[in-house]
N, C-alpha and C positions, 0 to 999 in steps of 0.2 A: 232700568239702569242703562248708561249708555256703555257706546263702545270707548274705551279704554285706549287713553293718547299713548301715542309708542317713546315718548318723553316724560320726564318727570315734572308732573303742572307746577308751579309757582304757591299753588296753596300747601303742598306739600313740603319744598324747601322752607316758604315761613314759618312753617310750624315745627320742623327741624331743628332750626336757627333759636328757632324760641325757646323750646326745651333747652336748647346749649346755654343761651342766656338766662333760662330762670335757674339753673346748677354752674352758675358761673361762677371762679373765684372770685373777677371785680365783682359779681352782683351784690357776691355776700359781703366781702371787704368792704363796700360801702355801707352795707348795710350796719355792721359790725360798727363801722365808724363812729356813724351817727347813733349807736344805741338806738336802733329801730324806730325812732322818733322822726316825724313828717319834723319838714323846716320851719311849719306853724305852732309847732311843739307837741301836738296830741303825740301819742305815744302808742306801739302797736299793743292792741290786745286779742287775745283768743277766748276772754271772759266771758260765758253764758249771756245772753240778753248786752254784752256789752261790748260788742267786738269791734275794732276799730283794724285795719289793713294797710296797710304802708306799702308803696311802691317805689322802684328804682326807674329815675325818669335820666334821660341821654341829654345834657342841658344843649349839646350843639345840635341834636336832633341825630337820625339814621342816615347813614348813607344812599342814596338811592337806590331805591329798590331793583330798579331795572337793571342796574351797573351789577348789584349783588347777582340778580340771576343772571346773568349775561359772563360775568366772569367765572362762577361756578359750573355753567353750561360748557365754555369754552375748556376750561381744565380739569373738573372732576365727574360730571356726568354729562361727558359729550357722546357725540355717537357710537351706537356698536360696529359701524364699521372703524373706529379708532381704538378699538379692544381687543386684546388678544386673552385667551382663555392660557394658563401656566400653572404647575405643580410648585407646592409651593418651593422646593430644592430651585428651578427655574425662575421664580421670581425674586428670589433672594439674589442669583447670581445679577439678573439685569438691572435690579434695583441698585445692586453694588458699584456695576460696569457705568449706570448714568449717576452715579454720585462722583465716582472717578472723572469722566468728562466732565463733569458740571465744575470740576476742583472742592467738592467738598468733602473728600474725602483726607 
């Protein structure tokens, strides 16, 4: 096995994203929609010997992948030197202090 990137790899955030998407409200709401029925009309089944599978497909396509890690990289797991370790009494206050400047509080 190798050595172990000091970042988090790309197959890992896809895989992330994906679990989020297959427990998604839109996924199921469409899903719901259309009564689990492909647009060809088969219908899902989990019948023995007769199983059919339905899928939620994105009709404009995914946003770039590279844009997706690249923005997740820059704000939510950027580097350790951009992180400071806090109890959580301290992270409540500064989480407070940057909603105040931000005006959304």
């Amino acid at each position: 096995m190798g050595k172990k990137l000091a970042y988090t790899p790309n197959s890992r955030i896809k895989s992330a994203l994906r679990q989020l998407w297959l427990r998604s409200r839109e996924r199921a709401a469409a899903l719901k929609r259309d009564k689990y029925t492909c647009a060809c009309g088969k219908k899902q089944s989990r019948a023995k010997g007769k199983e059919v599978f339905v899928e939620v497909h994105h009709q404009e396509g995914i946003l770039n992948w590279g844009d997706v890690y690249e923005f997740l990289r820059a704000g939510l797991l950027c580097g350790p030197e951009k992180l400071i370790v806090l109890c959580e009494e301290c992270h409540k206050k500064v989480g407070i202090r940057e909603k105040g400047e931000a005006g959304d509080v």
